[in-house]
SEZA-180214 format. One record per residue: x, y, z of N, C-alpha, C in turn; residue in three letters. Coordinates in pm, whole numbers, padded with zeros to 5 digits, always signed. Example, Ala and Ser with C-alpha at 12.3 -4.5 7.8 and 13.67 -1.06 7.14 Angstrom:
+01319-00569+00780+01230-00450+00780+01320-00330+00780ala;+01285-00225+00708+01367-00106+00714+01290+00003+00787ser;
END
This chain:
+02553+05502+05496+02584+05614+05408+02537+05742+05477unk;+02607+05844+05492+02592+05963+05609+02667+06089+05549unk;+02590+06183+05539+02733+06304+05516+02804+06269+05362unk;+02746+06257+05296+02761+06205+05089+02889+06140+05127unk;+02932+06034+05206+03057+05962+05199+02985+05796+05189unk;+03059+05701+05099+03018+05597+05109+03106+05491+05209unk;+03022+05440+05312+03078+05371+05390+03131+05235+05384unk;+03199+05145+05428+03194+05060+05378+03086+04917+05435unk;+03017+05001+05516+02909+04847+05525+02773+04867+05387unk;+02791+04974+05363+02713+04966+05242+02767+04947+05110unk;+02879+04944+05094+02971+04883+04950+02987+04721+04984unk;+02973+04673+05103+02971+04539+05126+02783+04483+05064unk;+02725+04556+05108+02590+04521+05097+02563+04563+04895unk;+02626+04627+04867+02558+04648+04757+02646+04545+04674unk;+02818+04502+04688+02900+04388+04624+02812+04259+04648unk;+02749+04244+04768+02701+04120+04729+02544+04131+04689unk;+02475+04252+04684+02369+04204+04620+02408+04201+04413unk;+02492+04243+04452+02558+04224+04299+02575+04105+04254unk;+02657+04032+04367+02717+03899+04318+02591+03776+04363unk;+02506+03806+04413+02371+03760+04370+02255+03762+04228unk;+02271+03913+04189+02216+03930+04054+02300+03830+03973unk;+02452+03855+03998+02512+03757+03882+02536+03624+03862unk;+02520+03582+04023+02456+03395+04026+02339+03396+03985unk;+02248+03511+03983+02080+03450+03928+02109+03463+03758unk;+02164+03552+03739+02155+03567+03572+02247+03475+03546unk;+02312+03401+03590+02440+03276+03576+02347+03149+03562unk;+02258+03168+03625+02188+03014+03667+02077+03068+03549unk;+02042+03152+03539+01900+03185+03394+02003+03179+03297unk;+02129+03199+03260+02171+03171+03109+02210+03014+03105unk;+02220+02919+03223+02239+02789+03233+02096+02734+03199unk;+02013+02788+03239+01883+02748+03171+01848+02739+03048unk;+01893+02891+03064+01848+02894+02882+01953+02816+02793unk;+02092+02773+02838+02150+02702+02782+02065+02545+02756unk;+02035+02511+02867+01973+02367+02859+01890+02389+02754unk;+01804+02483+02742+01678+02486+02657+01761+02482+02537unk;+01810+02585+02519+01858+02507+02373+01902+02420+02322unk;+01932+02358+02386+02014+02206+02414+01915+02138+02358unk;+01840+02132+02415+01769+02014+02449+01617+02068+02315unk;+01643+02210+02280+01571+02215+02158+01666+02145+02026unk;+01788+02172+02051+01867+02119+01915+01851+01944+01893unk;+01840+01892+02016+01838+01815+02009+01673+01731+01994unk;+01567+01796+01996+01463+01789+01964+01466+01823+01778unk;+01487+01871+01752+01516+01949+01619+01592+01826+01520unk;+01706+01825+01561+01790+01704+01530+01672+01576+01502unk;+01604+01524+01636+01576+01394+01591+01468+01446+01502unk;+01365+01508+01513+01285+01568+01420+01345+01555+01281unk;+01451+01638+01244+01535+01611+01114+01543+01513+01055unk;+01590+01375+01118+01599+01230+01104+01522+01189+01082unk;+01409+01205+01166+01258+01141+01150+01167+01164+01039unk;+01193+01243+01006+01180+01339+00829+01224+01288+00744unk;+01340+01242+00775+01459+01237+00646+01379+01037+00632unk;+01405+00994+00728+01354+00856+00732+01253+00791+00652unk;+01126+00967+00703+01023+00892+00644+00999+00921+00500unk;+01091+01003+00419+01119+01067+00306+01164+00936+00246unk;+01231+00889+00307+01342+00758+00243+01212+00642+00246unk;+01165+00635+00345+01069+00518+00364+00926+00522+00234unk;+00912+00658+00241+00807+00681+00098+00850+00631-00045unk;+01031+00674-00062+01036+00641-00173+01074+00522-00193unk;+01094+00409-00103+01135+00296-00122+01022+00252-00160unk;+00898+00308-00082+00783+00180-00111+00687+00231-00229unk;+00743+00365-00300+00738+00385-00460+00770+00343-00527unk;+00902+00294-00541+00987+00186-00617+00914+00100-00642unk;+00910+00009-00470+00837-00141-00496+00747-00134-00535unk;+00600-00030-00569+00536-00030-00629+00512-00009-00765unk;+00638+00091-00790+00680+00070-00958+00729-00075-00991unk;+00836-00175-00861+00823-00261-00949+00760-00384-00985unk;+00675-00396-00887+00497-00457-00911+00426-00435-01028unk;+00406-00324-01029+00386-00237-01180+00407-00281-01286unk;+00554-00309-01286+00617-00322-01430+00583-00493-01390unk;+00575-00590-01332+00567-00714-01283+00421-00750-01333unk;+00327-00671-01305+00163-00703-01346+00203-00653-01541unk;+00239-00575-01527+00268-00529-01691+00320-00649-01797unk;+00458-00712-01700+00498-00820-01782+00380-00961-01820unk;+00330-00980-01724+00265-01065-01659+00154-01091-01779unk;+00079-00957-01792-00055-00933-01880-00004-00922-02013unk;+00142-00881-02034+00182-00907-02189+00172-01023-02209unk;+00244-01095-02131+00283-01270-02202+00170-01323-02188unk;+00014-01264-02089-00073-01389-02108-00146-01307-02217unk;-00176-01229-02237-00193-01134-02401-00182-01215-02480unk;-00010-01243-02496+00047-01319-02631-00033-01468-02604unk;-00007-01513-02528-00063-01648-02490-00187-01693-02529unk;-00293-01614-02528-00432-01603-02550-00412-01571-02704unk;-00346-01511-02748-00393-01472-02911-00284-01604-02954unk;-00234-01664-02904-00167-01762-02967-00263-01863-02998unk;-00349-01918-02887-00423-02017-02855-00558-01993-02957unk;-00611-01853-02940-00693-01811-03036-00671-01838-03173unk;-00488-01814-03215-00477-01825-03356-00480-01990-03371unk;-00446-02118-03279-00481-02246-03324-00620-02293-03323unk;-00720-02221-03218-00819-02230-03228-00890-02205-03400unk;-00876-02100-03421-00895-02056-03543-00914-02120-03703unk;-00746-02200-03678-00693-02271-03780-00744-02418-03738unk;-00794-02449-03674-00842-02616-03673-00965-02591-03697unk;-00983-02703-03776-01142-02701-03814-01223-02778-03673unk;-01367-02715-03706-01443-02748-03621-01522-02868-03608unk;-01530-02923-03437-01625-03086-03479-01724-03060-03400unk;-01783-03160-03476-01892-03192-03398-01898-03232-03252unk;-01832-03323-03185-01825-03395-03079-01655-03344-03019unk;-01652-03235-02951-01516-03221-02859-01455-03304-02767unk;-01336-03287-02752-01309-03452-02649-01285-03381-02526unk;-01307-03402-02406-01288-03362-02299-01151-03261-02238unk;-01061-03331-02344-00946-03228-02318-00943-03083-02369unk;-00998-03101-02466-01024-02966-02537-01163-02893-02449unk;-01203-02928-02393-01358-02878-02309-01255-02799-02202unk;-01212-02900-02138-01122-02836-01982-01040-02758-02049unk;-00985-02745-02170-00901-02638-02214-00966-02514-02232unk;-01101-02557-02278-01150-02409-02242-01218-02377-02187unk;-01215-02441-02062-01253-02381-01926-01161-02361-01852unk;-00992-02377-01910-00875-02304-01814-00917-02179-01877unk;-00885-02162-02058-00957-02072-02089-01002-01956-02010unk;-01153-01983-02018-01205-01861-01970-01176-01875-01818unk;-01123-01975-01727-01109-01873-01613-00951-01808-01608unk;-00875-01857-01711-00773-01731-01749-00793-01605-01767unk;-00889-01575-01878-01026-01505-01880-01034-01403-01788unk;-01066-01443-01689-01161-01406-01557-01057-01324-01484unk;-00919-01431-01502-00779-01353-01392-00755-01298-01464unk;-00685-01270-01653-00696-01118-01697-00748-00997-01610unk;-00858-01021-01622-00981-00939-01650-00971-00832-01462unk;-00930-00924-01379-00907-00923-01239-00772-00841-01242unk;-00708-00924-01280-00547-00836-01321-00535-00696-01371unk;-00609-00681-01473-00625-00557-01537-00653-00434-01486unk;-00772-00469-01398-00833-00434-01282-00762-00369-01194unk;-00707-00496-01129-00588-00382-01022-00517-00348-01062unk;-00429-00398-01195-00334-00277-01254-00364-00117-01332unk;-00503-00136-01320-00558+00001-01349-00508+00117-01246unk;-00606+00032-01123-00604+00092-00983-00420+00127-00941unk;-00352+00017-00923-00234+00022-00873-00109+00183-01005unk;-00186+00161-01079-00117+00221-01216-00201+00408-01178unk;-00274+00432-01090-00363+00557-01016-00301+00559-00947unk;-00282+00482-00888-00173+00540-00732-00085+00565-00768unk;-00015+00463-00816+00122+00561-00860+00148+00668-00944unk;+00043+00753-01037+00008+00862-01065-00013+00982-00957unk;-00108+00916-00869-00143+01035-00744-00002+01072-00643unk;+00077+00931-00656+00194+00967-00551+00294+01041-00652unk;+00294+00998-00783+00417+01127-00886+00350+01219-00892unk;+00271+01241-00871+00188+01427-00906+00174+01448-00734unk;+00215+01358-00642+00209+01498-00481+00377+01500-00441unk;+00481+01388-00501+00573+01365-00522+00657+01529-00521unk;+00629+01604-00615+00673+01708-00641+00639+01822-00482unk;+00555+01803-00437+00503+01889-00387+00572+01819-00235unk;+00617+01678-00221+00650+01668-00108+00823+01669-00127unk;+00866+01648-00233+01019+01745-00265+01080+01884-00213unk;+00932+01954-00244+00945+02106-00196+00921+02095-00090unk;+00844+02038+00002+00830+02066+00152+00944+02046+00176unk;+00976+01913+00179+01146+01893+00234+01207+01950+00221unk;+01286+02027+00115+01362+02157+00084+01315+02244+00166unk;+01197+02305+00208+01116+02435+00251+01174+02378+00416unk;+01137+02266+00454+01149+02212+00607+01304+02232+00594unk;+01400+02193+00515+01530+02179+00536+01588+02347+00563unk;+01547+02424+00468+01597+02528+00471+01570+02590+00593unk;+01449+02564+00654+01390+02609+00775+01496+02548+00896unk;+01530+02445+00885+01617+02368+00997+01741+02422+01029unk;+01813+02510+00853+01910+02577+00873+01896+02683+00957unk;+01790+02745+00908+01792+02891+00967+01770+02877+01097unk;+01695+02784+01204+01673+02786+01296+01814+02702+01384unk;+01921+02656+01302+02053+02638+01336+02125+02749+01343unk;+02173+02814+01214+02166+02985+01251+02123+03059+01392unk;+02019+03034+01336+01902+03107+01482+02032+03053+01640unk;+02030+02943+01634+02079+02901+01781+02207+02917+01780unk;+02231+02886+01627+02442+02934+01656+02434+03084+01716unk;+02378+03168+01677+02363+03297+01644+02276+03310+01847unk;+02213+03264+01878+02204+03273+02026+02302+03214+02101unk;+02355+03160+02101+02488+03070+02176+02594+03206+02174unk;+02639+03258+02011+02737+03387+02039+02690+03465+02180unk;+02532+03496+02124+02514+03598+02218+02495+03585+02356unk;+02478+03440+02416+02538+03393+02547+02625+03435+02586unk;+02732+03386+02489+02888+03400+02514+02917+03505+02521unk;+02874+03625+02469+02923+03745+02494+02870+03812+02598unk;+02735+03763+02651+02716+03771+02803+02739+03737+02885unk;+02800+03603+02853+02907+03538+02989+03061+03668+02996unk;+03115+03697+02904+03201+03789+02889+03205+03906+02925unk;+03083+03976+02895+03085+04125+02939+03024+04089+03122unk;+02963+04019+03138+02966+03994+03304+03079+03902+03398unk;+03177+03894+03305+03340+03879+03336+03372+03970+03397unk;+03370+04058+03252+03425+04218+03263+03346+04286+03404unk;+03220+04301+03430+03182+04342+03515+03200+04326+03646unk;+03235+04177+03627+03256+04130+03780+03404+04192+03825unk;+03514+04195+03734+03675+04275+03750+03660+04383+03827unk;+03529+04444+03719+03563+04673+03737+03479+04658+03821unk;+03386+04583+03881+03273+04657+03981+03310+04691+04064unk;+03445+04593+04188+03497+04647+04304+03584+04762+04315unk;+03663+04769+04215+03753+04899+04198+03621+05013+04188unk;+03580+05029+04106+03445+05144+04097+03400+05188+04255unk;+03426+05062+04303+03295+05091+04471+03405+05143+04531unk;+03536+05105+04528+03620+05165+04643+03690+05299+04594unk;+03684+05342+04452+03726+05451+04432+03652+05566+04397unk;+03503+05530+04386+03411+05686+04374+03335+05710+04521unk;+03274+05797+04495+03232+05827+04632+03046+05803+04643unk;+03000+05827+04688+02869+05745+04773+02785+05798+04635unk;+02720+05928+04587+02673+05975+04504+02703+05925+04391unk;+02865+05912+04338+02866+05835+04186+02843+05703+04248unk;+02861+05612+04313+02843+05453+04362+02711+05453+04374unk;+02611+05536+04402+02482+05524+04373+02418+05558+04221unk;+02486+05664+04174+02425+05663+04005+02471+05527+03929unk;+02627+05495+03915+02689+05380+03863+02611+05233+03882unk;+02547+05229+04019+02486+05118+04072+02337+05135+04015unk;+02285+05213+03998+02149+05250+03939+02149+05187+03807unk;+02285+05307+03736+02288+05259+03594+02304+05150+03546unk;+02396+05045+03578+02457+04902+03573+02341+04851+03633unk;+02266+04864+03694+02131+04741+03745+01990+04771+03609unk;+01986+04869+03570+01867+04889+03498+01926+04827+03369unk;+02085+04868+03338+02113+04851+03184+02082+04669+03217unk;+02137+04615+03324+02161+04477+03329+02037+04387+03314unk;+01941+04453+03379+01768+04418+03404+01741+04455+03266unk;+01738+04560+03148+01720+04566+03028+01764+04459+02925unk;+01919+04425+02963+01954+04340+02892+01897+04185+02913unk;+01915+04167+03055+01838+04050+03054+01714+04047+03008unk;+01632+04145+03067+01484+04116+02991+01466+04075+02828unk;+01541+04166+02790+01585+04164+02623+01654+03999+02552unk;+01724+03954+02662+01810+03841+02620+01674+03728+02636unk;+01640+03742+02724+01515+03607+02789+01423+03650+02720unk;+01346+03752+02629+01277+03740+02549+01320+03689+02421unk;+01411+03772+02387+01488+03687+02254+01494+03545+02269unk;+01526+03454+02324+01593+03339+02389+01429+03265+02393unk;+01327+03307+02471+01203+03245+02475+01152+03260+02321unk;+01137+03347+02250+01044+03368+02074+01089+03273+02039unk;+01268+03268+02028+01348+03156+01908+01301+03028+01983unk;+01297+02993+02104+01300+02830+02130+01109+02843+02128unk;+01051+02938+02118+00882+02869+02127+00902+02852+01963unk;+00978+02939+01850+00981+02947+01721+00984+02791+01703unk;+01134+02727+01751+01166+02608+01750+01120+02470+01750unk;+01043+02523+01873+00957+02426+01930+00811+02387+01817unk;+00770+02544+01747+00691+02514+01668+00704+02418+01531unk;+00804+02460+01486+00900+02425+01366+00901+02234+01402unk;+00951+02238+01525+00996+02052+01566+00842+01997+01539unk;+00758+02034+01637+00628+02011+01601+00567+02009+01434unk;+00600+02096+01359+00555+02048+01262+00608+01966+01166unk;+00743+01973+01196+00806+01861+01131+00771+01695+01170unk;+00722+01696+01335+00668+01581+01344+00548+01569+01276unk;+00449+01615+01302+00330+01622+01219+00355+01573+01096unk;+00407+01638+00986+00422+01622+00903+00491+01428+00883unk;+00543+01385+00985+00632+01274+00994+00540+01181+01000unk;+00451+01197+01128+00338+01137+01160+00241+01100+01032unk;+00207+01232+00974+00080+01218+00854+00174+01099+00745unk;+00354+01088+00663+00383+01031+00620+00383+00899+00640unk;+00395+00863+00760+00365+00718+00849+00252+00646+00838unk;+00136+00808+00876-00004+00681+00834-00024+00674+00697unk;+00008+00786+00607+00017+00752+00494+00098+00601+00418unk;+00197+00575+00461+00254+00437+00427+00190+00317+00473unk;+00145+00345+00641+00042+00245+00673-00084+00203+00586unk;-00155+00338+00553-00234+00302+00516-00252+00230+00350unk;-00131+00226+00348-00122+00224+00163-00067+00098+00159unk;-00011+00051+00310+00035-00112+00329-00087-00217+00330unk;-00179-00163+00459-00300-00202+00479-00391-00231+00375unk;-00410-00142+00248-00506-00094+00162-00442-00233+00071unk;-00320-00259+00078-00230-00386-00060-00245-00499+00033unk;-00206-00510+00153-00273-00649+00201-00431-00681+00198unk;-00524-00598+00169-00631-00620+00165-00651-00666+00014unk;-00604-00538-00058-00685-00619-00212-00606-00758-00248unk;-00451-00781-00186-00394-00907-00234-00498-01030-00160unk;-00540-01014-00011-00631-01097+00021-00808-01140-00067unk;-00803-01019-00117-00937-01019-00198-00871-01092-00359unk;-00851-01026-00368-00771-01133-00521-00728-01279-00507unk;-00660-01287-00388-00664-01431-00358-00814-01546-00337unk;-00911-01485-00282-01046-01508-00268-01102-01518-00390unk;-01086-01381-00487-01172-01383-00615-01106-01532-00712unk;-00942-01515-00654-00902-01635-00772-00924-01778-00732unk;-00953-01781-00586-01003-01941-00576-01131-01950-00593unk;-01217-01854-00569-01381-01829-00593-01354-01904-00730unk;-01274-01831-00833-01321-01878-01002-01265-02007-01017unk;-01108-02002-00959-01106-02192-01000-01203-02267-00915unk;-01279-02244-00853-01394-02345-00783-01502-02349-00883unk;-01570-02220-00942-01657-02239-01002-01622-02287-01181unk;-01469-02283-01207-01469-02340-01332-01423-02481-01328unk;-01404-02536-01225-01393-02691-01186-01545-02744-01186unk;-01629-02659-01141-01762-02719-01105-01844-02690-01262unk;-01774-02612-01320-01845-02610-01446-01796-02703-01550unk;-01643-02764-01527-01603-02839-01617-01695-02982-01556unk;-01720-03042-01452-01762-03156-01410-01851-03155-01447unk;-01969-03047-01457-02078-03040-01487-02117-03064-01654unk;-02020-03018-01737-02001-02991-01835-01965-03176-01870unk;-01861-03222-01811-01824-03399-01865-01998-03443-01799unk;-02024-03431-01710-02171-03492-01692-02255-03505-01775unk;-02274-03414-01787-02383-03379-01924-02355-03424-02038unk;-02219-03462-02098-02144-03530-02204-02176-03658-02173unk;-02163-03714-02094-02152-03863-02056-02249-03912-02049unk;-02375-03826-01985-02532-03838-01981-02580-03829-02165unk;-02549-03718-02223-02588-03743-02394-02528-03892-02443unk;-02422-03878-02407-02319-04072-02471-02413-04170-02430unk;-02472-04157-02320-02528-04204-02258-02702-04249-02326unk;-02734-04157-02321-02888-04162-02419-02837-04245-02572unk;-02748-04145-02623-02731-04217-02795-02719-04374-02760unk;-02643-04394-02727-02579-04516-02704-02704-04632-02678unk;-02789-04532-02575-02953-04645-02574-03009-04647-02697unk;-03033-04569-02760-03119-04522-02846-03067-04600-02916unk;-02935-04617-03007-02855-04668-03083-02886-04849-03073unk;-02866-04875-02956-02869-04984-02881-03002-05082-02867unk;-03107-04979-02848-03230-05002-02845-03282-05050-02986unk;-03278-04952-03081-03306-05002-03214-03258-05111-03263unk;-03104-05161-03263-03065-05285-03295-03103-05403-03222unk;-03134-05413-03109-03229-05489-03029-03318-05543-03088unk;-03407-05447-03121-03556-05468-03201-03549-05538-03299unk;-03449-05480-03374-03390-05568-03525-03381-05719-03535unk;-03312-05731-03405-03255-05865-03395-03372-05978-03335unk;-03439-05847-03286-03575-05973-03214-03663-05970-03334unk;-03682-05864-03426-03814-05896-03542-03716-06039-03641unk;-03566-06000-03644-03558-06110-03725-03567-06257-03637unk;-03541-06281-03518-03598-06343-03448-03709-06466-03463unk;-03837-06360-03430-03927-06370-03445-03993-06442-03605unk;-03926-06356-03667-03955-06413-03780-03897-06588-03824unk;-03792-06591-03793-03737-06685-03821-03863-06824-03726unk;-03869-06780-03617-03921-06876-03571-04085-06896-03592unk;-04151-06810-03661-04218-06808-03743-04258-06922-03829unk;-04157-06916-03936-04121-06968-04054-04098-07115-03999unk;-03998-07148-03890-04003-07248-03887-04115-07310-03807unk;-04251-07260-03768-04317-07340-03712-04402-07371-03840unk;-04454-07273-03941-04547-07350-04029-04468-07469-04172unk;-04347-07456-04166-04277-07549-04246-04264-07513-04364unk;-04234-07557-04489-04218-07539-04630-04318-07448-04681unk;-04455-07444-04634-04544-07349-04723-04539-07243-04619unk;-04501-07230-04543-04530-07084-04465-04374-06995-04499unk;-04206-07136-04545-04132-07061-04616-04144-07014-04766unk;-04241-07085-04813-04274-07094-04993-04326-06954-05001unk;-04435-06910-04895-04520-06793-04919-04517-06678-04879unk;-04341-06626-04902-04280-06481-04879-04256-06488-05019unk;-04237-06551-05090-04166-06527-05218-04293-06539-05285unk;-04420-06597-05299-04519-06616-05443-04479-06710-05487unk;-04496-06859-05400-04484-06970-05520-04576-07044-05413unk;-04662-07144-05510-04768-07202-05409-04700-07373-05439unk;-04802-07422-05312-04770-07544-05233-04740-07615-05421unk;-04794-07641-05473-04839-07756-05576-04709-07674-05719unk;-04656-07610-05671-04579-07576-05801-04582-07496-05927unk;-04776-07494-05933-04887-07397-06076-04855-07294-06065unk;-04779-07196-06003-04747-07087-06025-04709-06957-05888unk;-04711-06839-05913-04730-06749-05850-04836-06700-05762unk;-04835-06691-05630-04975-06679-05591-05016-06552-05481unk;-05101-06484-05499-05057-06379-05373-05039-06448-05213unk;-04887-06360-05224-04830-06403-05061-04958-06366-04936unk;-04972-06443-04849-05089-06390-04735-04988-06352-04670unk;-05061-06240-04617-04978-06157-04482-04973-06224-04347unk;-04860-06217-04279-04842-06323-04186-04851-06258-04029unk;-04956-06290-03954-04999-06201-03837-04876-06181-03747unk;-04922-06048-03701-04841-05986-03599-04824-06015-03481unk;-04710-06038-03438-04704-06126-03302-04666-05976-03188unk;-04722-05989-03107-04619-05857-03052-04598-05877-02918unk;-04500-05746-02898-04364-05809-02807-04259-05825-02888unk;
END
């Protein structure tokens, strides 16, 4: 450039540092294309993974409502069952001596009893949880709505950056057409203001576009992130509420063989001790008639060793016939 004329080894040098700026800003809007890409598609599974675990919460609300209503039925009919048994109990009169069937009956009884009582128990507990999950229920309705609406706008957000790609792929269409006509028809002074102006506006815009373009995808990126989070915390939440029901079903299983062990060992214990009393009477009973049979025994053989006057002299009549006479008492043999 010499003498304010523009030459042409310097319209060669300045066309291609041009058509360099516009392969670099070609290859930075291919970037930033990927990024969004590959944010929507972060976003997307995020969405799903949400929606999943939304679906996965309320399924295993259900099944716990219908457990619920399952322990509910359960404790009605043994309710009725028990006041049934109570009302025959009631109406039969009472004995003395129970027969064994009626003993083990009420020792199914009370360890029926016992599983009520166990039952009740966790349907208290189980009947809290499902209170605590309908009262956060509401509150995790609104997140989802709040997250959903957010997913739109940040769809927006990227439809709404994609235009403005596109209209930068376009107006650097346009630029690439008029730039060579411009260089070969002004002269060195306007080809240097024009080239000034078009590099700063272009460096403005880009700067402007790649900041815009970086806020929305770090925005994005934040947004995906918390939607996982949020995905994550629902997950261990289900875990832990899986974990927490295989445990007490294992403990209930324990508590209910614990009690039929100890009301088996109380019914055996219980016929023992029956069989041991049968046992005593029965001597006792046994014993006394024994005795009976040996004093009459005894007696008899008595009688027959002293003969006619030792039978004459239980009644008061003496040997010779004269009358009544006091009976002598007849010694004690013992044994």
């Amino acid at each position: 450039m010499a003498g304010g004329y523009f030459s042409q080894d310097d319209g060669g040098e300045e066309l291609l540092e041009l058509e360099n700026r516009i392969v670099t800003q070609r290859a930075q809007n291919e970037q930033l294309q990927q990024k969004l890409e590959a944010t929507t598609a972060e976003m997307d599974s995020a969405k799903e993974a949400c929606l999943a675990g939304a679906e996965a919460a309320r399924v295993q609300m259900g099944r716990m409502r219908e457990e619920l209503k399952l322990l509910q039925s359960y404790q009605d009919a043994f309710r009725q069952q028990m006041l049934e048994a109570d009302e025959e109990q009631s109406s039969t009169a009472p004995l003395q001596w129970q027969s064994p069937a009626t003993e083990e009956d009420r020792s199914r009884r009370e360890t029926m009893q016992l599983e009520a009582r166990s039952l009740r128990y966790e349907l208290s507990k189980w009947r809290h949880q499902v209170e605590v999950l309908e009262a956060s229920r509401p509150q995790q309705d609104k997140e989802i709505g709040r997250l959903k609406a957010e997913l739109t706008h940040a769809h927006d957000v990227l439809e709404s950056t994609r235009h403005a790609v596109r209209h930068l792929e376009v107006e650097r269409i346009g630029d690439e057409g008029h730039e060579p006509r411009s260089l070969n028809s002004s002269g060195a002074k306007g080809a240097d203001a024009s080239g000034a102006g078009l590099g700063s506006i272009e460096a403005v815009a880009e700067r402007r576009i790649r900041e815009m373009h970086e806020g929305r995808g770090a925005e994005l990126q934040s947004k995906s992130k918390r939607l996982g989070n949020v995905l994550a915390a629902q997950k261990l939440l289900i875990h832990r509420l899986q974990k927490q029901l295989l445990t007490e079903e294992g403990s209930l299983e324990q508590k209910d063989a614990r009690l039929m062990g100890e009301a088996r060992l109380h019914l055996r214990l219980k016929v023992a001790l029956r069989q041991r009393s049968d046992d005593v009477v029965v001597d006792t009973v046994m014993g006394k008639i024994a005795n009976k049979q040996r004093d009459v025994v005894i007696n008899k053989a008595i009688s027959a060793a002293k003969g006619p006057q030792a039978a004459l002299e239980p009644i008061g009549i003496s040997p010779d016939g004269g009358g009544p006479v006091r009976s002598a008492s007849l010694p004690h043999i013992a044994g």
